[in-house]
ChimeraX commands (.cxc) that place a marker at each C-alpha (Angstrom):
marker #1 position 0.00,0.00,0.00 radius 0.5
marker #1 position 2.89,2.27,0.38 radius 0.5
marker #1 position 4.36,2.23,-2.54 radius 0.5
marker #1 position 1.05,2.59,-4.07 radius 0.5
marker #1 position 0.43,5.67,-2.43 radius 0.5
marker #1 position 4.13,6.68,-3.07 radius 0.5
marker #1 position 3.35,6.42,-6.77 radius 0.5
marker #1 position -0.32,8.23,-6.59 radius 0.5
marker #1 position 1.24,10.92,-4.35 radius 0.5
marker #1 position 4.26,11.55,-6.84 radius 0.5
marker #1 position 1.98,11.74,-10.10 radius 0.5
marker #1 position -0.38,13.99,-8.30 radius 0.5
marker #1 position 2.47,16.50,-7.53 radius 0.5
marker #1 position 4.54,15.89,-11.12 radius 0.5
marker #1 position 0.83,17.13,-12.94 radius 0.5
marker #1 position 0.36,19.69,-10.57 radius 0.5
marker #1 position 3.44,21.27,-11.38 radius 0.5
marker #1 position 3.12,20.57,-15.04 radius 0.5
marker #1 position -0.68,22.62,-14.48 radius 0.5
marker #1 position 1.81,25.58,-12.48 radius 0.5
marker #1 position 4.45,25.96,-14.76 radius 0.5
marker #1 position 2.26,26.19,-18.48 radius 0.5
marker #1 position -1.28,26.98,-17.74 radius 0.5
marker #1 position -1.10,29.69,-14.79 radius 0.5
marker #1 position 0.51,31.71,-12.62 radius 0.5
marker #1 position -0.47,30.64,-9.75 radius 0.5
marker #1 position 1.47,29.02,-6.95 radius 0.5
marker #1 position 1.03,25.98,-4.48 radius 0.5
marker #1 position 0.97,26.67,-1.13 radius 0.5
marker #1 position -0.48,23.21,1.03 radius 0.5
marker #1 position -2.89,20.36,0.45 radius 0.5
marker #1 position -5.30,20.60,2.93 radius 0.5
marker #1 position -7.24,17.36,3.18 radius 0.5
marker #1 position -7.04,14.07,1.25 radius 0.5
marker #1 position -9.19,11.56,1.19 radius 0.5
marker #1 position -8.95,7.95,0.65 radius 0.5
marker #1 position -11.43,4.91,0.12 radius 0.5
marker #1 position -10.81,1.49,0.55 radius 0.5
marker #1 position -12.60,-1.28,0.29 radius 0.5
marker #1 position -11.85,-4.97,0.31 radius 0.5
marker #1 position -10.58,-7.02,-2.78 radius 0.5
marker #1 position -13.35,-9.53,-3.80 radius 0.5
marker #1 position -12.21,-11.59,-7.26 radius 0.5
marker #1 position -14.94,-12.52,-9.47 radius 0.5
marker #1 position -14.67,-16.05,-8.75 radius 0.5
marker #1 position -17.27,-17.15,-11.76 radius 0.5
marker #1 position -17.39,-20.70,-13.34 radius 0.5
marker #1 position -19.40,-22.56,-9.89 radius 0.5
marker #1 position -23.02,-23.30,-10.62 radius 0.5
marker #1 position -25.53,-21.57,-8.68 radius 0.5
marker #1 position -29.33,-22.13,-8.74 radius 0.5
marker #1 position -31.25,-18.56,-8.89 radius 0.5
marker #1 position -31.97,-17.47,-5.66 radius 0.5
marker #1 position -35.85,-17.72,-5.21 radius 0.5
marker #1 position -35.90,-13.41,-4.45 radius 0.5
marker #1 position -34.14,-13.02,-7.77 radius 0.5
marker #1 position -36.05,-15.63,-9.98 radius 0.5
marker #1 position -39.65,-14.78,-8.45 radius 0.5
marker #1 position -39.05,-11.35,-11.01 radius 0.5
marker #1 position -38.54,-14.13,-13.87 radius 0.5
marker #1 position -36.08,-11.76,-15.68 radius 0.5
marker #1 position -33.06,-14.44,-15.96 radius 0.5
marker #1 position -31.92,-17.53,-17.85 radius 0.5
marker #1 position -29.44,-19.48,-15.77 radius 0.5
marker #1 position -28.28,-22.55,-17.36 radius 0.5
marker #1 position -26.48,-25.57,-15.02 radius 0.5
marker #1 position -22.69,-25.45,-16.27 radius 0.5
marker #1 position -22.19,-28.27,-13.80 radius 0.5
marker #1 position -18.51,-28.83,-12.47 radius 0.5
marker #1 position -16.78,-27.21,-15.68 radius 0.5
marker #1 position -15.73,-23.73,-15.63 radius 0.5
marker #1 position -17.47,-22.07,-18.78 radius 0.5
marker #1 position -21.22,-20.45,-16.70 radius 0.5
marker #1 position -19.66,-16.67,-18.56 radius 0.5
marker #1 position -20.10,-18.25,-22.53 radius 0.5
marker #1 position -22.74,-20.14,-21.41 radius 0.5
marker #1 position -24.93,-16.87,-20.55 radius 0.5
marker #1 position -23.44,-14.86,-23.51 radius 0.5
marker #1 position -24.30,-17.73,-26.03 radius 0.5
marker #1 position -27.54,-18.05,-24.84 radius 0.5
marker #1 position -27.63,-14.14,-25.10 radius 0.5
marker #1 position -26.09,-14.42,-28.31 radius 0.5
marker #1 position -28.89,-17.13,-29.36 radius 0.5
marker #1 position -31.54,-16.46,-27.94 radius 0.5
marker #1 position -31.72,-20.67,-26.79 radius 0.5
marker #1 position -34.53,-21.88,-25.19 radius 0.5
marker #1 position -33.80,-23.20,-21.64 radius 0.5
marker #1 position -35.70,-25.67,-19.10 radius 0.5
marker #1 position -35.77,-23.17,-16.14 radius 0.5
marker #1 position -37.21,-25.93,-13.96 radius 0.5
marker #1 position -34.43,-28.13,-14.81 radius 0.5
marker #1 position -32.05,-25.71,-15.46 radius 0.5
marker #1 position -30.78,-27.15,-18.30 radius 0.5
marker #1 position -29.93,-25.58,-21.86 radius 0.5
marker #1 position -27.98,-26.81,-25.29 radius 0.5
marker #1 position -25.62,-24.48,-25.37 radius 0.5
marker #1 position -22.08,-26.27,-26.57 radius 0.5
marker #1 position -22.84,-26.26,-30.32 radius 0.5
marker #1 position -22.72,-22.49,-30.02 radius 0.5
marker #1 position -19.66,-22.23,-28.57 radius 0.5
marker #1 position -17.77,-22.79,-31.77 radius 0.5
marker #1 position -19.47,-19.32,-33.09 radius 0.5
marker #1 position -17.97,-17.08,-30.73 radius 0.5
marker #1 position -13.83,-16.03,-30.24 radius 0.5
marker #1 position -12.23,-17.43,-26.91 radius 0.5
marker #1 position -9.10,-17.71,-28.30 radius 0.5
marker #1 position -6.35,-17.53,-25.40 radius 0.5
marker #1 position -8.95,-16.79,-22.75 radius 0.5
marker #1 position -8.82,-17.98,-19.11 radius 0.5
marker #1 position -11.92,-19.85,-18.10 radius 0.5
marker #1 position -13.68,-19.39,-15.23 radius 0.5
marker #1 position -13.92,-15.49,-16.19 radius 0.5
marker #1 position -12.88,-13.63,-12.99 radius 0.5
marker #1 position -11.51,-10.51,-14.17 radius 0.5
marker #1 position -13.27,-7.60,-15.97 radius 0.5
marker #1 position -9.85,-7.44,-18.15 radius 0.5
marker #1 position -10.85,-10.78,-19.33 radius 0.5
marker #1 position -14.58,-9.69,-20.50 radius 0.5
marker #1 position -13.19,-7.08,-22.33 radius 0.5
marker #1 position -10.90,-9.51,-24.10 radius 0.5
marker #1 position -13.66,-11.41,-24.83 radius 0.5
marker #1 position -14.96,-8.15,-26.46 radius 0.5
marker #1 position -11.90,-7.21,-28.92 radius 0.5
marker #1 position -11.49,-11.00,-30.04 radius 0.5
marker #1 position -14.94,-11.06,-31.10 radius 0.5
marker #1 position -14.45,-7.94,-33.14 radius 0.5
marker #1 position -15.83,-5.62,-30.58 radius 0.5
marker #1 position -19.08,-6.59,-32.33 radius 0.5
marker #1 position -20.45,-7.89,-28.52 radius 0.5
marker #1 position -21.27,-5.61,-25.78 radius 0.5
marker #1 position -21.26,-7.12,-22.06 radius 0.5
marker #1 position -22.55,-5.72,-19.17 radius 0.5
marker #1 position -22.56,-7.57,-16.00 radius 0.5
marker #1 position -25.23,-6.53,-13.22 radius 0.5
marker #1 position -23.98,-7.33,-9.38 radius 0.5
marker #1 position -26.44,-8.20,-6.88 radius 0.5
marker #1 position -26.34,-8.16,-2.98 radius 0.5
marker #1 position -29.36,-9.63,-0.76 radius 0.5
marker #1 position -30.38,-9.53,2.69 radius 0.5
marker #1 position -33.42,-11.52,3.13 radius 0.5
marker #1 position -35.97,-10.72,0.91 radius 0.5
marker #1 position -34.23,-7.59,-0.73 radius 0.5
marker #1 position -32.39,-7.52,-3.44 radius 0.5
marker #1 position -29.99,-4.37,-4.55 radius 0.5
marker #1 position -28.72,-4.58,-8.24 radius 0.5
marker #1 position -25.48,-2.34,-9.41 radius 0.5
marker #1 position -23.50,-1.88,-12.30 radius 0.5
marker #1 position -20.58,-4.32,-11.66 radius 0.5
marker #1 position -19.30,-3.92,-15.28 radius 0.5
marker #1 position -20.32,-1.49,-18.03 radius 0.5
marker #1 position -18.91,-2.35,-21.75 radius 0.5
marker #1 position -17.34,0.59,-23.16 radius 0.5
marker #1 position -18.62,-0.51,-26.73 radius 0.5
marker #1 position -21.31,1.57,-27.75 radius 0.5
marker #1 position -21.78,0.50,-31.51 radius 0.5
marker #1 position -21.82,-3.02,-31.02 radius 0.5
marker #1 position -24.18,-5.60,-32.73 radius 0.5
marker #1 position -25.11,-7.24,-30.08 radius 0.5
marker #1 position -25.66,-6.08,-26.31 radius 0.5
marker #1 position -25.77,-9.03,-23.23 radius 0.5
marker #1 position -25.91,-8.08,-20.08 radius 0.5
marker #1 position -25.19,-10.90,-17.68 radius 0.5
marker #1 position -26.20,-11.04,-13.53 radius 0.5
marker #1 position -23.34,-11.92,-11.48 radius 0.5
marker #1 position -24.47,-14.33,-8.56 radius 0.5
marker #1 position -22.67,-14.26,-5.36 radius 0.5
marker #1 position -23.06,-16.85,-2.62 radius 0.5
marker #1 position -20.34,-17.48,0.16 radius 0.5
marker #1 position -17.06,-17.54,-2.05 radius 0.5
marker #1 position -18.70,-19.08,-5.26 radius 0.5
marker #1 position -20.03,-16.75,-8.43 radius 0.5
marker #1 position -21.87,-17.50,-11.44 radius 0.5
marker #1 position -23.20,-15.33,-14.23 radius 0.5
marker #1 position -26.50,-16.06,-15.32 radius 0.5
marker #1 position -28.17,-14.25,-18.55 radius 0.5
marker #1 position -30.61,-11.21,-18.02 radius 0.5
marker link #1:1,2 radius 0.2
marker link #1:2,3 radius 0.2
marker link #1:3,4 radius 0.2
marker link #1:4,5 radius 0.2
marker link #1:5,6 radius 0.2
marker link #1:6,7 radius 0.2
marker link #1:7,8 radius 0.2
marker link #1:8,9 radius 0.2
marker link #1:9,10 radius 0.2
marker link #1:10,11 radius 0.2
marker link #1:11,12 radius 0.2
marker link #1:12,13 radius 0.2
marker link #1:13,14 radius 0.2
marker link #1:14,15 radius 0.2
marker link #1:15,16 radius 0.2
marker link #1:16,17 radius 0.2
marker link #1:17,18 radius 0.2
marker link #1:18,19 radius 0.2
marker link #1:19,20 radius 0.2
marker link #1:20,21 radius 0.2
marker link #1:21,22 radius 0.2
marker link #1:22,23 radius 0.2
marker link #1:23,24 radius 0.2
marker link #1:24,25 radius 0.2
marker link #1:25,26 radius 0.2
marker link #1:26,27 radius 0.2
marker link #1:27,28 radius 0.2
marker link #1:28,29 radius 0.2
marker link #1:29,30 radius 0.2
marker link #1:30,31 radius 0.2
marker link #1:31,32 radius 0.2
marker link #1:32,33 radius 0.2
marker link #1:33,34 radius 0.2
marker link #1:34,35 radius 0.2
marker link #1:35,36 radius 0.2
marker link #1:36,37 radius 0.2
marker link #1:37,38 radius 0.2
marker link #1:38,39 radius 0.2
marker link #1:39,40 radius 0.2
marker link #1:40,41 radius 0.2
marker link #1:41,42 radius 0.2
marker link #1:42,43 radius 0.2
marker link #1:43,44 radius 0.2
marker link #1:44,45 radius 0.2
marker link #1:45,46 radius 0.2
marker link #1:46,47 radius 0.2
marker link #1:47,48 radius 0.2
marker link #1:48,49 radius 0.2
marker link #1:49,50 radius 0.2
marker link #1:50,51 radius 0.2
marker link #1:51,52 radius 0.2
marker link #1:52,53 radius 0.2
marker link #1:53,54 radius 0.2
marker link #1:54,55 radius 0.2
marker link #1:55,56 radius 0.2
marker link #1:56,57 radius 0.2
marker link #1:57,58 radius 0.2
marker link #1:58,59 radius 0.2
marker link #1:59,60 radius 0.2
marker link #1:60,61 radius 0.2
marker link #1:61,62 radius 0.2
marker link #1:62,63 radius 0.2
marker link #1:63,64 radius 0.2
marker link #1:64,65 radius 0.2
marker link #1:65,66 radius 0.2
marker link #1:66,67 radius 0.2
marker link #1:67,68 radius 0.2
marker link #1:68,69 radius 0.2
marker link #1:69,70 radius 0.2
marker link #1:70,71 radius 0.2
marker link #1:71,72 radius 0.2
marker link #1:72,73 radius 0.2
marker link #1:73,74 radius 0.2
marker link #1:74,75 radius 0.2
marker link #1:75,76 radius 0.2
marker link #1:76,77 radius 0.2
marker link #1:77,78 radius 0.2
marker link #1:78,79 radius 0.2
marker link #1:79,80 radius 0.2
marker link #1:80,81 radius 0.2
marker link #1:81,82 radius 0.2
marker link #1:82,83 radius 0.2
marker link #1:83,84 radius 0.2
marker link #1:84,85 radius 0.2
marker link #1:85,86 radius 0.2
marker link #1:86,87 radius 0.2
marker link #1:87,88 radius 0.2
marker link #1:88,89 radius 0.2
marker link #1:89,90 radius 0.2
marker link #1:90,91 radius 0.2
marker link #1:91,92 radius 0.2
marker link #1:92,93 radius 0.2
marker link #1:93,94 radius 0.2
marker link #1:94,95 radius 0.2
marker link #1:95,96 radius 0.2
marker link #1:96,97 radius 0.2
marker link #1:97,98 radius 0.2
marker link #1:98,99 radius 0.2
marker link #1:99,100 radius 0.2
marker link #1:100,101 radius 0.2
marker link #1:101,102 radius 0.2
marker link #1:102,103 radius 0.2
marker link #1:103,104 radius 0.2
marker link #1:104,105 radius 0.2
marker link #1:105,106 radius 0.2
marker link #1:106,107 radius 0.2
marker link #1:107,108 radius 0.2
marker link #1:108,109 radius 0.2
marker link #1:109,110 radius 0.2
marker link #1:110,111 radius 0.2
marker link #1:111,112 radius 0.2
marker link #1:112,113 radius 0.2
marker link #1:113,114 radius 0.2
marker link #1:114,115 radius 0.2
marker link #1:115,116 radius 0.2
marker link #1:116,117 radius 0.2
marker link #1:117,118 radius 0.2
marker link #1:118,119 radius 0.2
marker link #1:119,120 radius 0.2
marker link #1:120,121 radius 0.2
marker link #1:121,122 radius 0.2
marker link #1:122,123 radius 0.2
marker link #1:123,124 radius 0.2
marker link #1:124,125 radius 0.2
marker link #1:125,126 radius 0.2
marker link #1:126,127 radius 0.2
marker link #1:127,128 radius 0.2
marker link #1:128,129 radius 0.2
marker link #1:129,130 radius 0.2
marker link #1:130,131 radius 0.2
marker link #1:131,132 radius 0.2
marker link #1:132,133 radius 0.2
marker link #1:133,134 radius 0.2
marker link #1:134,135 radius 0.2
marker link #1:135,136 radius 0.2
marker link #1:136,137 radius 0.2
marker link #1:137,138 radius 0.2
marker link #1:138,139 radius 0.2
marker link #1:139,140 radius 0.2
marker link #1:140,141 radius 0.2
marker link #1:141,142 radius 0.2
marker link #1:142,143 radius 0.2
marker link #1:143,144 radius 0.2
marker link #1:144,145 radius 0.2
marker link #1:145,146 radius 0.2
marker link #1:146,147 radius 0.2
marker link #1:147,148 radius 0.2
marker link #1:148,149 radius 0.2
marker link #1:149,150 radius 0.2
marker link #1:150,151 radius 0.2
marker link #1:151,152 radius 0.2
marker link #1:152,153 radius 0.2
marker link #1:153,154 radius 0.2
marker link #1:154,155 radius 0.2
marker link #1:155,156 radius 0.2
marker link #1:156,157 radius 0.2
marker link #1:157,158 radius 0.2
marker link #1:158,159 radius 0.2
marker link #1:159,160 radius 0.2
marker link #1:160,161 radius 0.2
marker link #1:161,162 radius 0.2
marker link #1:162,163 radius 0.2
marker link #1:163,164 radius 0.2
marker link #1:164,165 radius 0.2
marker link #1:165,166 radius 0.2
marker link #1:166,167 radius 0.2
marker link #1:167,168 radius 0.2
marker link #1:168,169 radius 0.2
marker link #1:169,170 radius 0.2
marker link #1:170,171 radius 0.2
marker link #1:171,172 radius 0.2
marker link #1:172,173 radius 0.2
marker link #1:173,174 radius 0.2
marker link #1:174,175 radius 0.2
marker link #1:175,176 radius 0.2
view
């Protein structure tokens, strides 16, 4: 964290002076208050299958398709997306792997736990697919969705936006 702050603290002061010595005359006398948020590091840990909580799939607004043990639940959602597939909601269960072949993974790292990665996903499919992912957080019977992960693609063909579930250390993106 030190270093980190070293490094802010440093580029702060080398663009302040940069701002002081071309675009004013001004001069720098103190900083008088910083502030600084933290928060705790939580990886996207998709690829586990997760059933749709009942307070989420009561709004029937999802598709969530049973990856089972394998690590693939982020192209499952986007082909189905993608596709349009029918799915079995009671069962879970959707025919998704002939679809696969359609869409660029080269060099990706399945399960999909970074937003780095989604954006790969983006560029090797020509920037022609837009994906959003939608957080949740529950406490009982509520439900609070946030933006988690907005595409920066605005002219894309195609638009998904997944729902990132989140139970005890295990995620799994489901199709909205």
């Amino acid at each position: 964290i030190d270093s980190s702050l070293s490094k802010m603290l440093a580029q702060c002061s080398e663009e302040m002076e940069s701002f002081l010595r071309t675009k004013s005359n001004l001069v720098f006398q103190k900083i008088v208050c910083i502030y600084l948020n933290m928060h705790k590091y939580r990886p996207i840990k998709g690829g586990s299958f997760l059933k749709t909580p009942p307070v989420i799939a009561r709004r029937r607004a999802t598709i969530n398709c049973n990856n089972g043990d394998n690590p693939f639940c982020f192209l499952y959602a986007v082909v189905i997306g993608l596709y349009e597939l029918p799915c079995d909601k009671a069962k879970y269960s959707c025919n998704v792997e002939p679809y696969f072949a359609h869409v660029n993974t080269a060099g990706m790292v399945f399960p999909v736990t970074t937003c780095q990665e989604i954006e790969k996903f983006e560029k090797l499919n020509q920037n022609e697919i837009a994906i959003n992912v939608i957080g949740e957080e529950r406490d009982g019977e509520t439900v609070t969705f946030y933006p988690f992960r907005v595409s920066k693609l605005l002219n894309a063909k195609k638009e998904i936006n997944l729902l990132l579930l989140r139970e005890e250390q295990k995620w799994h993106y489901v199709y909205v």
